[in-house]
C-alpha positions in Angstrom: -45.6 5.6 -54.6 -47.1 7.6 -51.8 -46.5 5.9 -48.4 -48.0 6.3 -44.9 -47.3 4.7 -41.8 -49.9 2.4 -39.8 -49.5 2.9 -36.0 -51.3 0.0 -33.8 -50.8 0.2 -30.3 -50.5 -3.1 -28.9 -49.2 -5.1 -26.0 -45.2 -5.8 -26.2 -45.8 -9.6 -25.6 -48.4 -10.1 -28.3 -46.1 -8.2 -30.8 -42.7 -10.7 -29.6 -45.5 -13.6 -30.0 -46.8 -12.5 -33.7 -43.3 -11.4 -34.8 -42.3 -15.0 -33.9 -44.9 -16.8 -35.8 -44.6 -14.2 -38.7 -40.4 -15.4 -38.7 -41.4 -19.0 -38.2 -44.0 -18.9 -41.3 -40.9 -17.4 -43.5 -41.5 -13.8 -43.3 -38.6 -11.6 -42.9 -40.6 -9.4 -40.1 -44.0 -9.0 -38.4 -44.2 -5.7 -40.5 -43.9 -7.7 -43.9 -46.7 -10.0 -42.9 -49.0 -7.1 -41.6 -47.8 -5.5 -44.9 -48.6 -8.9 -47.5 -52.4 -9.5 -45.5 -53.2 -5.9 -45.9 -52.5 -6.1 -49.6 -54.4 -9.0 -49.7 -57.7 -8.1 -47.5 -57.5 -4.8 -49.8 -58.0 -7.3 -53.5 -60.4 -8.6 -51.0 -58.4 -12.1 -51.7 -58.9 -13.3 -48.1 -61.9 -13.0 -45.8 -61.6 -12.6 -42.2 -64.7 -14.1 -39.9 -65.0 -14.2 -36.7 -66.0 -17.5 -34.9 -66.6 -19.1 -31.2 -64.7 -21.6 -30.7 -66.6 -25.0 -30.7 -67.6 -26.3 -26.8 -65.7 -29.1 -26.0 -68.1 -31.4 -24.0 -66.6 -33.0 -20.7 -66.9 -37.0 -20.3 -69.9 -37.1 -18.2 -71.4 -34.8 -21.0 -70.8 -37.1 -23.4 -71.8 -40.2 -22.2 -75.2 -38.4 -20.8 -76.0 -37.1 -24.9 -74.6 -40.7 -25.8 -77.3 -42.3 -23.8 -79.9 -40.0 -25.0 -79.3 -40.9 -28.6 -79.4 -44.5 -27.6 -82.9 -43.9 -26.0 -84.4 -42.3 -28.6 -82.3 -44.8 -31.2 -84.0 -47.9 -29.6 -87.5 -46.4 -29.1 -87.2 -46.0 -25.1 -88.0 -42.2 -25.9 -90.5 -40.8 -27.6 -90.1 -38.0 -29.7 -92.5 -34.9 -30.5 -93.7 -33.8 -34.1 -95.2 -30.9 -34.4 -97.5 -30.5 -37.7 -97.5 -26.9 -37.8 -95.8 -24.2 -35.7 -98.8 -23.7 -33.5 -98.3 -27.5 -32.4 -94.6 -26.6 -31.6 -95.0 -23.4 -29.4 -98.3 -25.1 -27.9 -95.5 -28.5 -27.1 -92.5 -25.9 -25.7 -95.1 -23.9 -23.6 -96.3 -27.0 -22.1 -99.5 -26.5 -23.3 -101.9 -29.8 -24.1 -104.6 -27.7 -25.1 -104.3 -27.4 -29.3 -104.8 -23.9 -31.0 -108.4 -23.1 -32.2 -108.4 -21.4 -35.3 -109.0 -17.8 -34.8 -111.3 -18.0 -37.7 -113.7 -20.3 -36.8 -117.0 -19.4 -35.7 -117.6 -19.9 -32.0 -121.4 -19.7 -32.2 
């Protein structure tokens, strides 16, 4: 077997932190983990994603959404529903006046 040797720069504390977690999870080394997910990303048996992490809402937040559902729960608020799309952008725009149809004769 043909071998070649990966070289990632990286900073020294984020390697002691990996190679930690990589002993911790039962691996004999960082380079064995690095070595076991690169054999498996290449039989494409894992997927890697990248995601934001989900906002955490502070207290006042909360209760300020919480009493908005409760509004719109008891009837206090009124909500929109927009028949077509022209309704919707007319309603966001802030526009009462309704689309005419372009098509329509203005005779």
């Amino acid at each position: 077997m043909n071998k070649s040797v990966l070289q990632v720069p990286l900073d020294l504390s984020l390697r002691q932190t990996a190679e930690t977690a990589a002993l911790a999870q039962g691996f004999s080394s960082l380079q064995e983990a690095v070595r076991i997910f690169l054999h498996q990303m290449a039989r494409k048996e894992i997927l890697l994603s990248f995601q934001k992490p989900e906002a955490k809402l502070s207290q006042n937040a909360i209760k300020r959404y919480d009493a908005m559902i409760d509004d719109i729960d008891s009837g206090r608020t009124k909500l929109f529903k927009a028949s077509t799309v022209d309704d919707l952008m007319g309603h966001l725009k802030g526009s009462k006046k309704r689309h005419e149809d372009p098509h329509a004769s203005n005779v």
